[in-house]
C-alpha positions as CSV (number, residue, x, y, z in Angstrom):
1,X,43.7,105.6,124.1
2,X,45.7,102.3,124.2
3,X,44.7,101.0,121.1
4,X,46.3,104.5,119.6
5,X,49.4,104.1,121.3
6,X,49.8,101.1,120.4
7,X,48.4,101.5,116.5
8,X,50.9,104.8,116.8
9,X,54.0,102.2,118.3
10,X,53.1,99.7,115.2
11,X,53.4,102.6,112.1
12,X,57.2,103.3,113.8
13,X,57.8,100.3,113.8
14,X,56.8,99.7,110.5
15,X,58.5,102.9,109.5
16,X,62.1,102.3,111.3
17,X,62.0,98.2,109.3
18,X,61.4,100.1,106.0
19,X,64.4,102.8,106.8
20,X,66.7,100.1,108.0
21,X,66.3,98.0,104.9
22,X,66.8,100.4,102.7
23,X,69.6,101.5,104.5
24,X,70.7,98.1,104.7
25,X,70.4,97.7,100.6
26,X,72.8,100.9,100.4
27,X,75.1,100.0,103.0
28,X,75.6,96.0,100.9
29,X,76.1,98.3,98.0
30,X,78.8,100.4,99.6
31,X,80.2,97.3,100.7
32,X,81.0,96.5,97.4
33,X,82.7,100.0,96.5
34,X,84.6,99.5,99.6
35,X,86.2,95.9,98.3
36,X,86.4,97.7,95.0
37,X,88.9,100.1,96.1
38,X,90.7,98.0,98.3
39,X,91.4,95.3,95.1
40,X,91.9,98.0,92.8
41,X,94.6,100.1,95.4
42,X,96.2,96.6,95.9
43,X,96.3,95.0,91.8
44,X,96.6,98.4,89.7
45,X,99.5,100.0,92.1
46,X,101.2,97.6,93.7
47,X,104.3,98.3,91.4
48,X,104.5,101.6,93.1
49,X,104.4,100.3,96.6
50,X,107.0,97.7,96.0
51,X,109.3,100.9,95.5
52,X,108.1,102.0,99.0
53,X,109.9,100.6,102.5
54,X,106.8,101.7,104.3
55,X,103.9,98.9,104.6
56,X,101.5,101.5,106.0
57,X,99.7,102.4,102.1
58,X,99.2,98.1,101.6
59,X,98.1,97.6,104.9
60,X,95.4,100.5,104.9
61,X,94.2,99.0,101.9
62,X,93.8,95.3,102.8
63,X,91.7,96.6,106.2
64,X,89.7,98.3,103.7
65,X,89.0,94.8,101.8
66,X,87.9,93.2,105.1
67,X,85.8,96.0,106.1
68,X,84.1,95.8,102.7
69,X,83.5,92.1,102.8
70,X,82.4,92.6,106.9
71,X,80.1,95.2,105.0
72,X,78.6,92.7,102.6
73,X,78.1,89.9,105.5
74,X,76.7,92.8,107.8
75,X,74.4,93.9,105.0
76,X,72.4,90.4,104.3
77,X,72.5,90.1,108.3
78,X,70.5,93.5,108.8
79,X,68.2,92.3,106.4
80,X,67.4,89.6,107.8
81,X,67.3,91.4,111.5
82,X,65.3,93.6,110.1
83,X,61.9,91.8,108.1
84,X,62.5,89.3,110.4
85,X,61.9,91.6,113.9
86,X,64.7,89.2,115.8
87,X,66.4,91.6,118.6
88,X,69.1,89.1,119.2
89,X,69.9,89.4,115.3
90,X,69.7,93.4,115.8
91,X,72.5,93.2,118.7
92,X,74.5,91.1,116.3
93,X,74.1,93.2,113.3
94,X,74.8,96.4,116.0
95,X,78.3,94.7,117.3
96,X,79.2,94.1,113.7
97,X,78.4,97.6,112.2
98,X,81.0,98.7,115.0
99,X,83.4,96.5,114.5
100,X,83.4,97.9,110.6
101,X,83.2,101.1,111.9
102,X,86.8,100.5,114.2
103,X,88.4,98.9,111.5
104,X,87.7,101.7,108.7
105,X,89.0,104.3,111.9
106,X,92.2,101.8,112.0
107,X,93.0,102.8,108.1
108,X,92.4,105.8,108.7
109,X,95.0,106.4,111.4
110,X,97.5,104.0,109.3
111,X,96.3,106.5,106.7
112,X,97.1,109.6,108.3
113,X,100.5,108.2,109.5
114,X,101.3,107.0,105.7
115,X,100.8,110.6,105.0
116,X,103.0,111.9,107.8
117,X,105.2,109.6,106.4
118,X,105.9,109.8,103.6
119,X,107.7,112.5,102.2
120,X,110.5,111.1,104.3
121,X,110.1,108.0,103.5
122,X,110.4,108.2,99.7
123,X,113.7,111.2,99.9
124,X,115.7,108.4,102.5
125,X,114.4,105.3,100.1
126,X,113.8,106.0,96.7
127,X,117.1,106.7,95.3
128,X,118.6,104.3,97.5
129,X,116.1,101.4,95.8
130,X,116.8,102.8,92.0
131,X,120.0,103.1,91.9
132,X,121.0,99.6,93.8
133,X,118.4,97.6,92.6
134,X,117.7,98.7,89.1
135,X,118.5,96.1,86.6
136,X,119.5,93.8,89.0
137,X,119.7,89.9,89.6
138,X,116.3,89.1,91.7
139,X,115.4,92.5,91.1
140,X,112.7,92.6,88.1
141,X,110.0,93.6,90.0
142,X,111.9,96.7,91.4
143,X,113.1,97.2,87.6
144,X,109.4,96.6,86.1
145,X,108.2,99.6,88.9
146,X,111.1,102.4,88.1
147,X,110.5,101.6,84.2
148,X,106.1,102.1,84.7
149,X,106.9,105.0,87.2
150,X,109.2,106.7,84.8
151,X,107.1,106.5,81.8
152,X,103.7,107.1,83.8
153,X,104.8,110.1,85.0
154,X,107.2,111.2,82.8
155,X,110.0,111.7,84.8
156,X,114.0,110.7,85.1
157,X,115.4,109.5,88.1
158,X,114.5,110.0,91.9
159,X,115.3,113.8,92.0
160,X,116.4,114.1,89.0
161,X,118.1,112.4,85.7
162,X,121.8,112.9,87.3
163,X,120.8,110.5,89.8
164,X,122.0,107.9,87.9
165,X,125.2,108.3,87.3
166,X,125.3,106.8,90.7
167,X,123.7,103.7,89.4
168,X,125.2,100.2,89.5
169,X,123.8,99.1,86.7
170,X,124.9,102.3,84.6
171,X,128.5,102.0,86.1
172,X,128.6,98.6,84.7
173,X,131.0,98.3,81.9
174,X,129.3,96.1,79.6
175,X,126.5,99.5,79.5
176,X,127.0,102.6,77.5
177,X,123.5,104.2,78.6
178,X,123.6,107.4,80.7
179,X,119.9,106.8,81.8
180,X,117.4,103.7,81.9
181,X,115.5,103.7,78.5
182,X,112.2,104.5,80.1
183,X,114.0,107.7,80.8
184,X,113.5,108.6,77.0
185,X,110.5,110.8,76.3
186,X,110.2,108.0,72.7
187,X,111.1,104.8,74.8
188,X,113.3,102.4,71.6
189,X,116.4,100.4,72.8
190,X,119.4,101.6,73.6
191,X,118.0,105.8,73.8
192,X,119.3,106.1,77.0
193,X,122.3,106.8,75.0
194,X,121.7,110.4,74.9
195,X,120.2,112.1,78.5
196,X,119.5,115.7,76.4
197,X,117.1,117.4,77.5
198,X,115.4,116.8,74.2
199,X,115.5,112.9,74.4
200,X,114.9,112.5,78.4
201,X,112.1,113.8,81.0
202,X,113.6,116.8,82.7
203,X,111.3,117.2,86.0
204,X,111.9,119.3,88.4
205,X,111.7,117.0,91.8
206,X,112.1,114.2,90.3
207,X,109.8,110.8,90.2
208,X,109.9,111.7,93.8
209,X,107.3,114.8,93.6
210,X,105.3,112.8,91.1
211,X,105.4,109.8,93.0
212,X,104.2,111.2,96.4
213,X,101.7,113.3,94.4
214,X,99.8,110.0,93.0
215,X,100.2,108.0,96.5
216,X,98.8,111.3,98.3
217,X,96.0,111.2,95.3
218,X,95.3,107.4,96.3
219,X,95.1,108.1,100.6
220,X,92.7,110.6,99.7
221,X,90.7,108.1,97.8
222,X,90.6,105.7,100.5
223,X,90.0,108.1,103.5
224,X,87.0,109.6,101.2
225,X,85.5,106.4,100.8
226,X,86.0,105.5,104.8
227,X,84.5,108.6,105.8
228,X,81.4,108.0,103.7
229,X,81.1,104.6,105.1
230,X,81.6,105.6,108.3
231,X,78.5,108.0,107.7
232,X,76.2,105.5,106.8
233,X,77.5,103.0,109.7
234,X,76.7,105.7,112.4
235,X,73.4,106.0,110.8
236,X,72.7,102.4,110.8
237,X,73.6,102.0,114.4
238,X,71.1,104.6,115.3
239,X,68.4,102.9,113.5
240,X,69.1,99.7,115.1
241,X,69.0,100.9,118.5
242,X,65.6,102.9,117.4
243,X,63.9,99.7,116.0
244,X,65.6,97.5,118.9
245,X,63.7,99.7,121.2
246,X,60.1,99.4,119.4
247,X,59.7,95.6,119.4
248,X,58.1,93.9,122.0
249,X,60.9,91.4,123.9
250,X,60.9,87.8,122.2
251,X,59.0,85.0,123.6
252,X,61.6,82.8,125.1
């Protein structure tokens, strides 16, 4: 009777190390999609975020890059917890998955607040930021984000292509342009002559609707990927509290 018990205790065992290492392989990998996103979020837009006052949408992203390499430490860890039977490695691979776990909930809730956010954000600052800082000294990387946001989405100003009339730059008497050049639905110098209809984006809300459209596209991203993770964390915890309670106590 005891040597079934124990034979029975053994195949668990056996079964919880093989569930937790593969879990562990998928969670490394995930680890990986996690820093993916974060690097990608932060290199492709981070045009779009310099036209942004609000340092919420960078700083959900960079939590995501730690979390992701946390992942990828935690990952080789469980491994080794696992094949290796150590429960002293198991509590440290346990404390770790929850300390990934509270920093994916952190960018989430600097996610959800973002999105609270940022409608406001981009109708009290956007206009503000193109019209005074467009084409100005110090300014190019403002410049080089209205030019790629204007083109991108194909749109003219922040609500719409009148908005620049209020422009410094385009009050400037050395310029005859109505509207940026980017403005121009065929971009050539000097387009932004004419702000037809025919030759210029006519959007209705603006680079404003566009813009919060694509960041709203990008939170979504990120909160999909956290939750996912998140998933896989809670069931990684459970294993490792499973297999911590099927070995035997280590000889000290």
């Amino acid at each position: 009777m005891e040597a079934h018990r124990e034979k029975t205790n053994t195949c668990g065992t056996i079964c919880l190390k093989y569930l937790l290492f593969i879990f562990n392989l998928l969670f490394w990998l995930a680890g990986g999609v996690v820093m993916a996103v974060g690097v990608w979020t932060i290199m492709e837009k981070s045009d779009y975020v310099s036209l942004l006052q609000s340092s919420y949408y960078s700083a959900s992203a960079y939590i995501l890059i730690a979390a992701g390499a946390i992942v990828v430490v935690t990952g080789v860890l469980g491994c080794c917890a696992t094949l290796k039977e150590m429960r002293s490695l198991l509590i440290l691979y346990f404390i770790l998955l929850l300390c990934v776990f509270l920093l994916e909930l952190a960018a989430g809730v600097l996610a959800y607040i973002n999105f609270q956010k940022l409608d406001e954000t981009l109708k009290a600052n956007l206009k503000e930021t193109m019209v005074h800082k467009y084409q100005q000294p110090g300014e190019e990387c403002i410049t080089q984000a209205v030019d790629r946001l204007q083109q991108q989405f194909k749109c003219c100003g922040s609500n719409s292509s009148t908005d620049w009339s209020d422009s410094a730059w385009i009050q400037a008497p050395s310029n005859d342009r109505l509207v940026p050049d980017s403005c121009c639905k065929t971009p050539s110098d000097f387009c932004g002559r004419r702000d037809h209809p025919s030759n210029v984006y006519r959007v209705e809300g603006g680079c404003i609707m566009k813009l919060e459209e694509f960041i709203l596209s990008q939170l979504q991203i990120i909160g999909a990927v956290g939750i996912g993770i998140a998933f896989l964390q809670l069931v990684g915890m459970m294993l490792t509290c499973c297999l911590y309670q099927n070995l035997k106590e280590e000889p000290v």
